[in-house]
N, C-alpha and C positions, 0 to 999 in steps of 0.2 A: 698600099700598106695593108699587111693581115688583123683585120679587127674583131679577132675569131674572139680573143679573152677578155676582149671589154663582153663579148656577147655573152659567153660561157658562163665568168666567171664574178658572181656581185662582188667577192672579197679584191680583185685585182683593182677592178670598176675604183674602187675605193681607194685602195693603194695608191692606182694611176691617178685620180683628181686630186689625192692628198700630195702628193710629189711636185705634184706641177704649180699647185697653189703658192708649197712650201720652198719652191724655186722662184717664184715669181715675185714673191713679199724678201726673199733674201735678197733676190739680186737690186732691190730698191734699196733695201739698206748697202750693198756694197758698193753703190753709188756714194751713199750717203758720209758716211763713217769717212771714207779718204779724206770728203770735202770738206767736212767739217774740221778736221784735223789740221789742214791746210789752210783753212779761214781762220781759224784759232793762234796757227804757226808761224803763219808763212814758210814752213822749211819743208822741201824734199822728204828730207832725212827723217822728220817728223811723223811725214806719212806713210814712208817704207821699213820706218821702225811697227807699225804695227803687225805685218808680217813675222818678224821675228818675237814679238810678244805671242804670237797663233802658234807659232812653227812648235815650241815644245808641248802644248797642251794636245794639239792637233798628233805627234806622234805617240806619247804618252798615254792617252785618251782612246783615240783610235786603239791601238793595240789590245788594249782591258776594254774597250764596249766591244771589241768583236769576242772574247774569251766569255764575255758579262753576256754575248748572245746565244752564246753556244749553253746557256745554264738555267737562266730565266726567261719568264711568261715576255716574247720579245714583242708583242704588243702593250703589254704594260710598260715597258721599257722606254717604246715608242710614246704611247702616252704620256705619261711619265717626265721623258726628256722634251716633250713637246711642252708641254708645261710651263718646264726651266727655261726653255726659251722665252716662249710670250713674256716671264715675267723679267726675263735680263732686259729684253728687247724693251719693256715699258720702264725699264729703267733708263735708258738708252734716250728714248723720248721726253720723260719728266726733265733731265738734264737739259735738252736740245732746247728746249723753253725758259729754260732760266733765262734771264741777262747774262752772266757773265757762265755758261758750261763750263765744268769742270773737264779739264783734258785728261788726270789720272780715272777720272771716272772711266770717261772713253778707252782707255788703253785696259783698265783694268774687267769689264763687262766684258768686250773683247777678247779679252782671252778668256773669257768662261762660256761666251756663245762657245767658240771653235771648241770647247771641253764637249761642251752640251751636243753638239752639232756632231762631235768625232762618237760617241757614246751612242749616237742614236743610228746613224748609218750604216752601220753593218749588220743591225737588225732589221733595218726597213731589205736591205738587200739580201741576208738570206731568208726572210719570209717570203718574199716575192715568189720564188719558183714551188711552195705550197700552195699557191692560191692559183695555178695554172696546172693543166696536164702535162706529160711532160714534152709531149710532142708540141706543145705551144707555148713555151720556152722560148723559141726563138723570135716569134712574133709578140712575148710579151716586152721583153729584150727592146726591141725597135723600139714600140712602144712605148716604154716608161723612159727611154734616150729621146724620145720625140718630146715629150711632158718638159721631160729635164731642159731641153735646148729652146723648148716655145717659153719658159721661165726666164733664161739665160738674155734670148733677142729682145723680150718686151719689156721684163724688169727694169735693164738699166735708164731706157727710155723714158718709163714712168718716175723713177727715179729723179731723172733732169729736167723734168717737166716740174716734177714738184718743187727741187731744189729752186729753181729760176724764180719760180712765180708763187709758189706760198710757203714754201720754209723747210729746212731741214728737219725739224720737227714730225712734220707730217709723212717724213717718210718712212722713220721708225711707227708712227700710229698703222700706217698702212699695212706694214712688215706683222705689227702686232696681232692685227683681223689675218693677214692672212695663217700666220700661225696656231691662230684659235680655231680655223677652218680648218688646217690640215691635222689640227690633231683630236677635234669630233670626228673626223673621217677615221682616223687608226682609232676611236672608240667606238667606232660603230661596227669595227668589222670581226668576227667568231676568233676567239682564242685559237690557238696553232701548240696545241701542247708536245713538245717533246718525244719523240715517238721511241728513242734509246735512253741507257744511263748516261748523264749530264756528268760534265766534268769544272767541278766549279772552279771560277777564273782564277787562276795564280800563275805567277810566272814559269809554272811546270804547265800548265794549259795553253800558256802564249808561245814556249817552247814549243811543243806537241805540232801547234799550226805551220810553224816556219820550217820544221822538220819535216812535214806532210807536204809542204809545197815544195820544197830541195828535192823531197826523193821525187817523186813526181815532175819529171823532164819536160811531159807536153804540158805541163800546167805551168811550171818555171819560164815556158818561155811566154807564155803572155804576159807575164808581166814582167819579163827582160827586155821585149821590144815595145813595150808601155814607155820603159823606160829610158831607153836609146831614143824613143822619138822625140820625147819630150826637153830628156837633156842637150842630144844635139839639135834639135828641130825649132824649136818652143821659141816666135818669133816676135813674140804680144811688146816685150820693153823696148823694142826697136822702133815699134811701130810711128810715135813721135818722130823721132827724127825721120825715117822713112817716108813719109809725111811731108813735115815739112823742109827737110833739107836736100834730100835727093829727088823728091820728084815736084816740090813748092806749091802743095795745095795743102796748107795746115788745115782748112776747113773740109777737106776730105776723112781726116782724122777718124772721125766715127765709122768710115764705112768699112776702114781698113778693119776694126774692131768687131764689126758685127758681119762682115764676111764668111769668115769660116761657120757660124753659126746659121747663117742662112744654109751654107753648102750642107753642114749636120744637117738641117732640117728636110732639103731636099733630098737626100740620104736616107732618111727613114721612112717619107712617103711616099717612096718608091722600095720601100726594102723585102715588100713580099716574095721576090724571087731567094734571100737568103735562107728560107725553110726548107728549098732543094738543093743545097748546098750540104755537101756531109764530108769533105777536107778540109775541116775548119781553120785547121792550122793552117793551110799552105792560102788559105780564103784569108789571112791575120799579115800574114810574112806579106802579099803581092800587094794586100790593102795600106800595110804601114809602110812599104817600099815607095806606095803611090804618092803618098803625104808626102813622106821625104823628098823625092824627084818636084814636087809642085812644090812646096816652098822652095827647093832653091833656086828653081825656076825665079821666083820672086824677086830675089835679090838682082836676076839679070833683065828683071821686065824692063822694056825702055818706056813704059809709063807707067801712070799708075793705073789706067784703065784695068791694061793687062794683070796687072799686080792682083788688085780685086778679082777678076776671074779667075788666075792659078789658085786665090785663098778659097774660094767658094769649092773650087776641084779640091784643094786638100781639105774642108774640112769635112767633105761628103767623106774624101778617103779614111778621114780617121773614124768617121764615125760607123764608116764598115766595118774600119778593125774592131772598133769598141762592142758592136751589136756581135762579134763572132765569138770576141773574148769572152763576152757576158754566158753564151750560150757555152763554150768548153766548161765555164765556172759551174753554171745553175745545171745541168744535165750531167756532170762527173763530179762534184764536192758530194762527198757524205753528209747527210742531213746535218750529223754530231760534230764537224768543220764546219759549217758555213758561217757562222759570225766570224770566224778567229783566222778565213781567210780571204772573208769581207774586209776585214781592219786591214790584212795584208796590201788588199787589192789596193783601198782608200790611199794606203801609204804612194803609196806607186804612184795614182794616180795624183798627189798631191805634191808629196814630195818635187819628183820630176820635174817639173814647171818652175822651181825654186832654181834646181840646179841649172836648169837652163835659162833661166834670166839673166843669174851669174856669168856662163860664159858666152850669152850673145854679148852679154853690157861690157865685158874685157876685151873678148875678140874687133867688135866694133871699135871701142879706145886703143888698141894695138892694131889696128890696122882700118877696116871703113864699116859702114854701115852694109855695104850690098855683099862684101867680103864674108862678114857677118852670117847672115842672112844666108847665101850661097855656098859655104861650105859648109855649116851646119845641114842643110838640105842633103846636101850631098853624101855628107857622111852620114846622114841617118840610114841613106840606102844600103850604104857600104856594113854601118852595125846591122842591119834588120838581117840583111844577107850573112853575116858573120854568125849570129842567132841561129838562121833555121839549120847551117851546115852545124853547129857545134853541137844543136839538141836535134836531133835526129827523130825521137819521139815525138817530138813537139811538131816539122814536117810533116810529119807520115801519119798523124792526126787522122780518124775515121771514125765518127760518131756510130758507125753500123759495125766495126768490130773492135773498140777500143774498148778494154776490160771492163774500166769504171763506167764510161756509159751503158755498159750492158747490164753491167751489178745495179746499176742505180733506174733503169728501165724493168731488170724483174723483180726490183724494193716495191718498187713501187703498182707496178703488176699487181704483186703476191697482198700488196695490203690494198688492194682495190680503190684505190684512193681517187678520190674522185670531189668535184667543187661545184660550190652555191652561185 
């Protein structure tokens, strides 16, 4: 892995520890929050209704903190919404301590993290490629996907250790430090002021971004095939019965879950060879084809040994596409886009996983779990493929003569810009 902008750059150094901290203390709470919902419930429904309390703020939110990043100081922003977390999230705990928690509490904090949370993420990601040169973009890319997915594998773990043996409670307290951490780190790091005329957020500014990504064919399609993988692909609600119905080790459960995260992780610290890669696009189309082809491999594994290894192959593969996708975004968006096609990105990335829990959880009840599983794989290949022939720009992809990377390499030329 290229560890050239931890060396370069203190502002990224920063970025990168606040990221991974602020992944690590979430993913303890999203341990937490289900279980608690479920001890409080006893219902499913209970706890998959908290998705859809996220699901409008998460769109709503997202869309205006990417236009809110494109306008204001997006480290105070950062700041700011790091704040509103710590103090949701210790609300979140005070509750978990009572004797009898409130459950509208829970559902109701919940939907203001995912507010807080959609608000703050499109400014941590279009600051990111300021505090890097641009030629290390791509290695900062790995990088901050590496933070993200070493959060993703260890959180939840920490999470269930605490739930088991000292209380739900403690896992919001933990979520809380970490939150306090990652947003003295976004205080400590030099303002990033605006270097164009700002376009304050309104729905003619949320407009503006969706329009920028439509005209823009080779940018449209990463996040078309973002999104074909996820909704045909996206195999996480299966996983249970996959488990224990088809291959009969429920106590394997966990490994199936944190598979593909290990594969990401393998993925990134091997990913110094994608900085000589410059067909990004066709590097996006073969990587999210790979995904697709290994999950549905899955569906046909005859155990689950196999099953765990295709998962760790596909999730190295997505997280190729992800590290390539990041580098088409951060190296061609215009300084004066990057929050308002940050929100875009998040939608994609968030959304997608929705839509495709839906149709694995139908597809499996109309027909099997491995059915499931196996043609969603399958047809991701067939959309990713559908994609590259239908955007042709988005294919043909050349960071050494694609317009905007070149506009956006003599921007930054011509203002000498250079990091601490």
């Amino acid at each position: 892995m290229d560890v050239t902008p931890l060396r370069t750059s203190r502002d990224f150094r920063l970025l990168f520890l606040a990221g991974t901290v602020f992944y690590l203390g979430g993913m303890v709470s999203y341990v937490a929050i289900p279980f608690q919902i479920y001890a409080l419930t006893g219902s499913n429904f209970a706890v998959g209704a908290i998705g859809l309390v996220e699901l409008v703020p998460l769109v709503v939110f997202g869309l205006y903190g990417g236009a809110l990043a494109d306008h204001v100081d997006r480290r105070r922003l950062l700041v700011g919404t790091g704040v509103g977390q710590a103090a949701l999230t210790a609300v979140l705990a005070v509750n978990a301590f009572r004797d009898e928690p409130s459950i509208p509490v829970i559902f109701g904090v919940a939907g203001l993290l995912t507010a807080t949370g959609a608000l703050q993420r499109p400014s941590r990601e279009a600051l990111m490629p300021r505090t890097v040169r641009h030629d290390e973009i791509p290695a900062a890319n790995a990088l901050t996907s590496f933070g993200m997915q070493l959060g993703v594998l260890v959180g939840p773990a920490i999470g269930g250790l605490l739930v088991a043996y000292i209380g739900i409670g403690w896992c919001f307290v933990v979520d809380v430090v970490g939150l306090a951490v990652a947003t003295a780190l976004y205080f400590a790091m030099r303002s990033y002021a605006h270097q164009v005329e700002t376009t304050p957020p309104s729905l003619r500014a949320i407009g503006e971004g969706w329009s920028y990504a439509v005209r823009r064919k080779d940018l449209l399609g990463t996040y078309v095939v973002d999104i074909v993988c996820m909704v045909l692909a996206f195999p996480v609600v299966l996983f249970p019965a996959l488990a224990a119905d088809v291959f009969d080790h429920p106590q394997l459960l966990g490994l199936l879950y944190s598979a593909e995260t290990v594969g990401a992780l393998l993925a990134t610290l091997f990913s110094g060879w994608t900085a000589r890669v410059h067909h990004h696009g066709r590097a996006i189309v073969v990587a999210a084809a790979a995904y697709g082809l290994f999950i549905g491999l899955v569906g046909l594994a005859p155990t689950i040994g196999v099953a765990l290894g295709l998962l760790v192959l596909a999730g190295a593969a997505d997280m190729t596409s992800g590290v390539f996708r990041g580098t088409v975004w951060n190296q061609t968006i215009p300084e004066q886009m990057r929050g308002r096609l940050a929100g875009i990105e998040m939608l994609s990335y968030s959304v997608g996983p929705i839509g495709g829990q839906v149709r694995a959880g139908l597809v499996a009840d109309a027909w099997s779990v491995r059915g499931a599983i196996a043609s969603g794989g399958f047809a991701c290949v067939v959309g990713v493929g559908i994609t590259a022939v239908a955007l042709r720009d988005f294919w043909s992809y050349d960071d050494r003569t694609d317009v905007h990377a070149i506009a956006e390499r003599e921007i930054r030329a011509a203002r000498g810009e250079t990091v601490d």
